[in-house]
N, C-alpha and C positions, 0 to 999 in steps of 0.2 A: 286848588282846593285839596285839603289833607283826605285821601281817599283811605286809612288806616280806620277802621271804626271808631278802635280803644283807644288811638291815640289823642292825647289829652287837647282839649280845644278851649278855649275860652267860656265864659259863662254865657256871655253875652251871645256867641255862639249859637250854644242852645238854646237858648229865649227864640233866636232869632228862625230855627229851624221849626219847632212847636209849634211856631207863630204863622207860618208856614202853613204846615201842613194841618193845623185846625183851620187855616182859610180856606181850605178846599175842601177839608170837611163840612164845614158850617155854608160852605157854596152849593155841596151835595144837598146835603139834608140839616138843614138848620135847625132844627127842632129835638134832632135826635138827641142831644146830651138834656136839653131842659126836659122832657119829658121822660127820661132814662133818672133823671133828678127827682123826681115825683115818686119813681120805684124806689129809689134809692134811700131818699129819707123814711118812706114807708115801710122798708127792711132795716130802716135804727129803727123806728120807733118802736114794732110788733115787739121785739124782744125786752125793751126795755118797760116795755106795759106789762109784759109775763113778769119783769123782774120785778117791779113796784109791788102788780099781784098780788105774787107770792111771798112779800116781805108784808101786804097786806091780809093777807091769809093766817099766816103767824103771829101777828100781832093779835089780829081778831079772837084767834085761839086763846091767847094766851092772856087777853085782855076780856074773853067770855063774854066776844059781843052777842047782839041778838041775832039768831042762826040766820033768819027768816034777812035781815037787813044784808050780811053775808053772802048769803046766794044772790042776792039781787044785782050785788056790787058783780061777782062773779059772772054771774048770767049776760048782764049788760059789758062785761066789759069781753069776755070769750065771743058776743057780739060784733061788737067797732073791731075785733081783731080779722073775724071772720071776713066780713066788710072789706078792709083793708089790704087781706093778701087777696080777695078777689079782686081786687082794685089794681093790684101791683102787680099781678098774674097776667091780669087783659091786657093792661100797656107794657109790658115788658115782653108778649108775645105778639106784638104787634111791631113794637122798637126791633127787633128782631128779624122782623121782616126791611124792614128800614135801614137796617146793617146792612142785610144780604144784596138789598138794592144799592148801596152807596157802595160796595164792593165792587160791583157790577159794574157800575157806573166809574168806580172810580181806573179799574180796568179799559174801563171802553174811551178813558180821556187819554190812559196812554196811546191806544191804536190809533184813537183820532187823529193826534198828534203827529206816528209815525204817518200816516195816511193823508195829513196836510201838510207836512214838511218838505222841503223841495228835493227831489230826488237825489242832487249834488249834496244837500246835507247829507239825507242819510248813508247814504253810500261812503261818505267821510271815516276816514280812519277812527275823526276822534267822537262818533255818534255810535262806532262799532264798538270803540273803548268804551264808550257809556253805555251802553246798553249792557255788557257784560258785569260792567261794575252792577248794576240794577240787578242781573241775576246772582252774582255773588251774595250782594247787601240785603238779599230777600231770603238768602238763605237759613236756617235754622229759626225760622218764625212764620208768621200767618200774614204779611204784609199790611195791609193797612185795618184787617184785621186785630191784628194785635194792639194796633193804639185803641179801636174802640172795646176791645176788654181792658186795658190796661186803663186805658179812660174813667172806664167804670168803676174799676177797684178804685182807684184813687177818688174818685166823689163819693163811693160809699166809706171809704176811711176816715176821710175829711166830716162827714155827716157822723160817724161813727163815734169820731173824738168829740166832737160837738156834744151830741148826745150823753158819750159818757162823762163829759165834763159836768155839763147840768145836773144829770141826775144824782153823781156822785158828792158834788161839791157842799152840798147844805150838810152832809157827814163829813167831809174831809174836814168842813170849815170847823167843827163842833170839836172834831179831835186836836188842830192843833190849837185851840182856844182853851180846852183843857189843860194845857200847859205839863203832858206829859215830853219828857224831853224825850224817850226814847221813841216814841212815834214819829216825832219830827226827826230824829239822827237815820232811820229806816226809810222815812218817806225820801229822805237827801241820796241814801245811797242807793236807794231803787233808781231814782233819774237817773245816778252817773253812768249804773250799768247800763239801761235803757238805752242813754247817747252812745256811751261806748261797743255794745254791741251792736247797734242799727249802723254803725260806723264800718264794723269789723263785717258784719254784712254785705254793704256794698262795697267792701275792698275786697272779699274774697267772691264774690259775686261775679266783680271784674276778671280777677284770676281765672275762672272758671273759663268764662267767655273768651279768655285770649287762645285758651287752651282751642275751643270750639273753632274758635276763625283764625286758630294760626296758620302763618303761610311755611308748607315743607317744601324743603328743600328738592334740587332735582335728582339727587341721588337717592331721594327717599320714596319720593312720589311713587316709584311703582310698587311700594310698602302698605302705599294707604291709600293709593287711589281704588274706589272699589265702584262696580257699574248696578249693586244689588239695586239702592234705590232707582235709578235710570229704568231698570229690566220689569222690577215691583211695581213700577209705578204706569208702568203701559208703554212708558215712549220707547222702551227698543223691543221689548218681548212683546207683538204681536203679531196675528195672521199675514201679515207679509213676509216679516223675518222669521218666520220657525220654519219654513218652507226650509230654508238655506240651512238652519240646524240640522234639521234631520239627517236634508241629501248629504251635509259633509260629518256630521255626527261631531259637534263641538260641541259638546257638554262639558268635556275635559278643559274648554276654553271656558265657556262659561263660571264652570265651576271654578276656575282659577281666579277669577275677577269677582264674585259674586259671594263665596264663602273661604277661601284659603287665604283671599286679602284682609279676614281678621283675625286669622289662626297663625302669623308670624311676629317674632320676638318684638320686633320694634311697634308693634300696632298693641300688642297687649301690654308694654311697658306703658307705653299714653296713656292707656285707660287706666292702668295702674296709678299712674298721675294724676291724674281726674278722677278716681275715686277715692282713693285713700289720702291723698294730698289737697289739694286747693278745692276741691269740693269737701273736703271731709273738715276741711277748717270751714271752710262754708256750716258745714251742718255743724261746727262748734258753738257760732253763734246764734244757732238755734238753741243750743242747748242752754245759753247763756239765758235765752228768754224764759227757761224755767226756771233759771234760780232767780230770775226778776218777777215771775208771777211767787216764786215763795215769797220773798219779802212782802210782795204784798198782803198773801193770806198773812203771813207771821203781824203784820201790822193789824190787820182787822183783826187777827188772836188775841193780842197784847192789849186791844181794846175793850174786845170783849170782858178779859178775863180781870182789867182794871173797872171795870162797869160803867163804863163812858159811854157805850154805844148798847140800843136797843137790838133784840134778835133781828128784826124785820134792817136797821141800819144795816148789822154785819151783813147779810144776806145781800142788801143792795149795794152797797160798798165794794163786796171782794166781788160781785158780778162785774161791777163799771170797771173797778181797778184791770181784772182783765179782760177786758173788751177795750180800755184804753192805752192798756201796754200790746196787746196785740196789734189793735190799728193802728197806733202808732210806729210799729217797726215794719208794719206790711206796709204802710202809705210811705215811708223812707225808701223801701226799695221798690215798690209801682213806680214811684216819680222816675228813679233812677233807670229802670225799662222802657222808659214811657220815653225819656229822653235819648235813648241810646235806639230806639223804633223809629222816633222821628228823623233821625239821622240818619240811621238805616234807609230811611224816604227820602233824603236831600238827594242821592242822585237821581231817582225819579223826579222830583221838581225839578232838577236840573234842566231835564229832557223835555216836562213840560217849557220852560223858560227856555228854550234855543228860539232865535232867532234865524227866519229867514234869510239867506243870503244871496238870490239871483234878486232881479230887478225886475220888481213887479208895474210893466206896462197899463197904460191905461185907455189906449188908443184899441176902438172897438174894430173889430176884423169883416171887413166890404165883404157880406153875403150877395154874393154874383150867382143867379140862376145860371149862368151861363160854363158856372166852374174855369174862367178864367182867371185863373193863379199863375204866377210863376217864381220858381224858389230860385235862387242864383246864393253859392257857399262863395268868398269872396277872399282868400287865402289866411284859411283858416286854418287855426291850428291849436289841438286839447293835449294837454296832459290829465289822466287820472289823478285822485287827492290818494297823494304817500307817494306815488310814483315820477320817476325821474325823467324816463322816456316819453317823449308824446310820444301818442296813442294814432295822432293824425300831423300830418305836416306837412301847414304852405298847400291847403288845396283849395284847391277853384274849379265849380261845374255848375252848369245851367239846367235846370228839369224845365223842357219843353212844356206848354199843356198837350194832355194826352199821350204825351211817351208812354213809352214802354221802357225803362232802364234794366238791366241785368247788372248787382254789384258782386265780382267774383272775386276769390284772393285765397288763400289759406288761412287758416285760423290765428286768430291775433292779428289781422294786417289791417283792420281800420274800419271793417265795413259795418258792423254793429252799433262804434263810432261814431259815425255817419247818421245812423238812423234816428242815435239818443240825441242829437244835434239838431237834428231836423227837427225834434218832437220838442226838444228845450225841455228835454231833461237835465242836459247841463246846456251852459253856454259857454262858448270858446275862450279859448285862454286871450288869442289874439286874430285878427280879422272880425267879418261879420256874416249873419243870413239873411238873407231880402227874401222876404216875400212883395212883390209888387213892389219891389223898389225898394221898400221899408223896412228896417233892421227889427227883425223879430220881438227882439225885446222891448219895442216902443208896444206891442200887441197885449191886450188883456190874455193873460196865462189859459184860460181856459177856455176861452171864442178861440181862440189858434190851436187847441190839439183837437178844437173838432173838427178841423181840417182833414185828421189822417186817420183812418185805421191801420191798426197794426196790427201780425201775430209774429209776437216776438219768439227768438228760440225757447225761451223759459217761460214760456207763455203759463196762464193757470186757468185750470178750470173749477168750479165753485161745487160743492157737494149740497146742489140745488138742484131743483128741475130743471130740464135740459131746455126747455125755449125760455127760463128764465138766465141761464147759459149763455143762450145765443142773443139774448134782448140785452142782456147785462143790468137787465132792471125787474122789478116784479109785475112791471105791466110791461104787457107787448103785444105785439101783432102775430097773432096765431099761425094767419094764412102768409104772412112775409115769412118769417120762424123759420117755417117749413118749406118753403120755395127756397130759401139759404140753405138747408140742410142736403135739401136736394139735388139743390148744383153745387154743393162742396164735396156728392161723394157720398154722402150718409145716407142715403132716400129709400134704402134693403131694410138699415135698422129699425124705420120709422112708417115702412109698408109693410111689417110683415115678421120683421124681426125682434119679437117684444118689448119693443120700446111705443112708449108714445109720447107727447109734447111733456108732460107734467108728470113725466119719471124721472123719479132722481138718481144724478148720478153718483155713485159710491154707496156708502151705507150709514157712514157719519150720522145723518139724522133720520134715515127712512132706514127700515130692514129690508125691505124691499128692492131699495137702489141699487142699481147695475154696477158693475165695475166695467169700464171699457177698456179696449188697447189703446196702445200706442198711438196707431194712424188712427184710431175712430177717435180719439182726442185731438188729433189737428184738422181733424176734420168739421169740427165741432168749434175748430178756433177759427178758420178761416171763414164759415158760416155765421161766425158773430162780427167778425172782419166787412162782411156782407152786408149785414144787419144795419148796421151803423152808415151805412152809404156814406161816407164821406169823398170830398175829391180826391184825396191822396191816396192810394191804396200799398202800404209798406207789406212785405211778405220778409221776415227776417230766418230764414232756413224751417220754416215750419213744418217739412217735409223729412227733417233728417233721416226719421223712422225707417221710412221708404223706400223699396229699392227704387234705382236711382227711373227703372220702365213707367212703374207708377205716378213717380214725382212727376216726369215728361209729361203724365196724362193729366195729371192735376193743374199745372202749370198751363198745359194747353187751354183746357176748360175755362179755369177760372181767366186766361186772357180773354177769351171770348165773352164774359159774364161781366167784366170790368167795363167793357166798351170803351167809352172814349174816357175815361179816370185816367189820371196820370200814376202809374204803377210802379212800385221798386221790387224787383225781385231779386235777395242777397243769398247765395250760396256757395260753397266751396267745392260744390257738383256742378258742371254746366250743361245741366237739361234745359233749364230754363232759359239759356240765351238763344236759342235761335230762332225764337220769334221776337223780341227784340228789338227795335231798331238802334239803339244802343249798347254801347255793351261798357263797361268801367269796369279795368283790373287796378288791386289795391297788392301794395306788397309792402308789406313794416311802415305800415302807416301812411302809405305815401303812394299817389295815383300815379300807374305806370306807365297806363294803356289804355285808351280810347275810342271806341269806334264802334262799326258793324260786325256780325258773326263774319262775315267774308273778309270783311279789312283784314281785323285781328287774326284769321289762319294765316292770309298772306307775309307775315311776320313771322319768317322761320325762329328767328331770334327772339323771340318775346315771349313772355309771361303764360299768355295766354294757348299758344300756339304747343306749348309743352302741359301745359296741364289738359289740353285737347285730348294730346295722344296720350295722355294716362290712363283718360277716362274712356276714350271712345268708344272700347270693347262694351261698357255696359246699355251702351245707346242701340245697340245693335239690335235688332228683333232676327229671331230665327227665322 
């Protein structure tokens, strides 16, 4: 797919992009454009009744009708006017709302999306490319926003010309039935300019835009790259990072990215470009639209002064003439917006339209009271998507029921791996995982992760109530909540420490919400870890914060709280192996070393055995 905006695409193309994205429009809110259509003829019509009016007004004058019959026509028709914009007024502030919601909504299909998509897609290189292109292609406009203004103008232009054609036409027709030639040689050369300038319009229209979305160079980039909106707009300049401004005092950095990136030559040559050059031809064609509205007064002059047309015609004539040369050179470039927005949208449908790529199971997962599972990895082996190195290789292990596993390793050596494997976040490049024999993937995707809890390293927590937190739902059990919170370590914050169940954390939506630390947010995760009682119990370094006394004491506890669960505990600190009965060292992917805390010291030469004596001094209690 040509990811260039301006670059030239087929017609057919665009038909097919439009087509597109008015189906998800009209899926959102189906009604919004036919009832936006009701406003819209009723904003031609209002104006062209003022204009009849008042061509009836003057006639009446000048034709000394009866005052009394006059007013009445007046009265009654200032009336259905009145009527009418309150009519247009109510449904257009209600369509309005009907925007804001189909924005919302149409927002909440992308997340959807990201949030049903298999984990392996979006972690994809080419889902990271897309998504990037979607922030580029939304740039410089309102996103789907701007198709339903542009929407708009184009059905009131459309309605516009309509109108002014009717009402103008029983004058146009009488003028060139008059058989004055120079009316007709004027009305000929008013179209050409007309075509030629709504032409020269959207070619310098284009020009402008290429200017907006062109790609600089890398030797320029630090010319024009500027972080003012980034800083303006909230995402870097607030109450977290001004902390770091002050204590190091970068202003002098800020300022440098924020105002001196539009005070150098090459940044105000551009703009010199774009305003004096391709947009200033831009606004030529505007200008051209005035000498296309002369011709047309010059024509209703030329009639007049031939006496072919009555005061009230000229009146209604040069009104339509321009209200039809306007709408017509504004509905030429709406379309051309309209179609360059919905392309703008093609990589968002794009995103919508990805296709699932693991293998969706159908086989329901044996709910055993008895939490009799067993997982067996069967020489298996992942590469990450873009990457060349697997990540795991050629491994084979059996999770007992009710072990206790410790997975230990340095960072990058497979253990995380492991975990997204087990959960069928991805599935293995090669080999298989058995649960009960059964290759995971024959399992309905979501009866099988609620096998496990997890608290991953990048765990998140929600800027909601804190037992909606720990439930990860909006209903939950109060008194479990808090029996989780308790034996995870949190039970000071929530006896005593001003917290309670239905405080929220952060401030995001409450002004009130806490901000907590570090550990009182894994605290908070392995609590919801709890919550969820599953058999599996995964602990993926959720302790890093921690010195390593603390982790030991957490690590101890929650073994005791886990009971008979079959547990994984991953870190690259070994507090947590020596309750244990397993212990698996991973080194570049690849399982080195197996066994008990005691096996594993007796191996002066291994893995494990050195990374003991790294750490040991921290295990030590005075």
């Amino acid at each position: 797919m040509n990811t260039d905006l301006l670059a030239k695409i087929p017609f057919r193309e665009h038909i097919k992009n439009i087509k597109k994205i008015l189906k998800i429009i009209t899926g959102i809110d189906k009604w919004y454009f036919l009832f936006t259509s009701i406003v819209h003829i009723i904003n031609v019509i209002v104006p062209y009744i003022q204009l009849v009016l008042s061509a009836y007004i003057l006639d009446s004058i000048i034709a000394r009708k009866n005052f009394k019959e006059v007013i009445l026509v007046i009265t009654g028709t200032l009336f259905i006017i009145l009527c009418l914009n309150f009519t247009a007024s109510s449904i257009w502030n209600r369509m309005e709302v009907h925007r804001e919601r189909a924005f919302l909504l149409y927002s909440c299909m992308t997340q959807t999306k990201m949030l049903d998509m298999d984990f392996s897609r979006i972690d994809s290189p080419e889902t990271r490319e897309l998504r990037n292109r979607i922030m580029t292609d939304n740039n410089w406009g309102a996103g789907i926003n701007s198709l339903f203004w542009q929407g708009n103008s184009i059905i009131f232009g459309f309605f516009n010309i309509i109108g002014a054609a009717v009402v103008a036409f029983p004058v146009i027709n009488f003028l060139f039935d008059s058989g004055h030639y120079y009316v007709i040689i004027i009305f000929i050369i008013l179209t050409v300019i007309l075509i030629v300038s709504m032409r020269a319009g959207v070619y310098f229209k284009k020009k402008t835009l290429k200017f907006m979305f062109r790609k600089i160079d890398d030797d320029e980039k630090e010319e024009f790259i500027t972080l003012s909106w980034h800083f303006a707009s909230g995402n870097g300049f607030n109450y977290k990072n001004v902390k770091d401004i002050k204590i190091y005092e970068s202003y002098g950095l800020m300022e440098r990215w924020c105002i001196d990136a539009f005070s150098n030559k090459k940044h105000r040559k551009h703009l010199k470009d774009s305003a004096i050059g391709w947009a200033g031809q831009y606004g030529s064609a505007d200008f051209a639209m005035s000498a296309i509205r002369g011709c047309a007064y010059l024509a209703v002059t030329l009639a007049a002064v031939a006496g072919k047309a009555g005061t009230g015609d000229i009146i209604r004539l040069a009104g339509c003439l321009d209200k039809l040369i306007s709408s017509a050179y504004g509905l030429v470039n709406d379309m051309a917006e309209f179609a360059l927005t919905a392309r703008k949208q093609a990589s968002t449908i794009e995103l919508l339209e990805l296709d699932d790529e693991m293998y969706k199971g159908k086989l329901p997962v044996e709910k055993r009271s008895d939490n009799e599972y067993q997982v067996e990895f069967k020489n298996v082996t992942f590469c990450y998507p873009g990457s060349s190195e697997p990540a795991l290789k050629d491994f084979s292990m059996k999770l007992k029921i009710g072990e206790k596993l410790a997975v230990v390793g340095m960072n990058g050596s497979g253990k995380t791996t492991m975990i997204k494997l087990l959960c069928r976040l991805y599935d293995p490049d090669s080999g298989e995982i058995l649960l009960n024999g059964v290759d995971i993937r024959k399992f309905k995707t979501d009866e099988y992760r609620q096998l496990f809890s997890v608290v991953f390293q990048d765990y998140m927590l929600f800027p909601f109530q804190l037992a909606q937190n720990v439930a990860a739902d909006t209903e939950y059990n109060e008194v479990l909540a808090r029996k989780c919170l308790v034996d995870a370590g949190f039970g000071e914050r929530i006896s005593g420490g001003g917290m309670e169940m239905e405080t929220y954390l952060y401030k995001d939506f409450d002004d009130k919400g806490i901000e907590i630390s570090g550990g009182e947010a894994q605290k908070i995760a392995i609590a919801r870890a709890m919550y969820k009682d599953s058999p599996f119990v995964l602990l993926d370094e959720p302790t890093a914060a921690l010195d390593p006394l603390a982790e030991y004491e957490i690590y101890t506890n929650f073994d005791k709280i886990i009971g008979t669960k079959t547990a994984i505990y991953i870190s690259h600190r070994l507090s947590s192996c020596q309750f244990c009965e397993k212990i698996a060292v991973f080194h570049k992917g690849t399982l080195v070393q197996y066994g008990n805390h005691k096996e594993l010291l007796e191996d002066k030469n291994g893995q494990y055995y050195e990374m003991w004596n790294a750490q040991a001094q921290y295990y030590q209690k005075e």
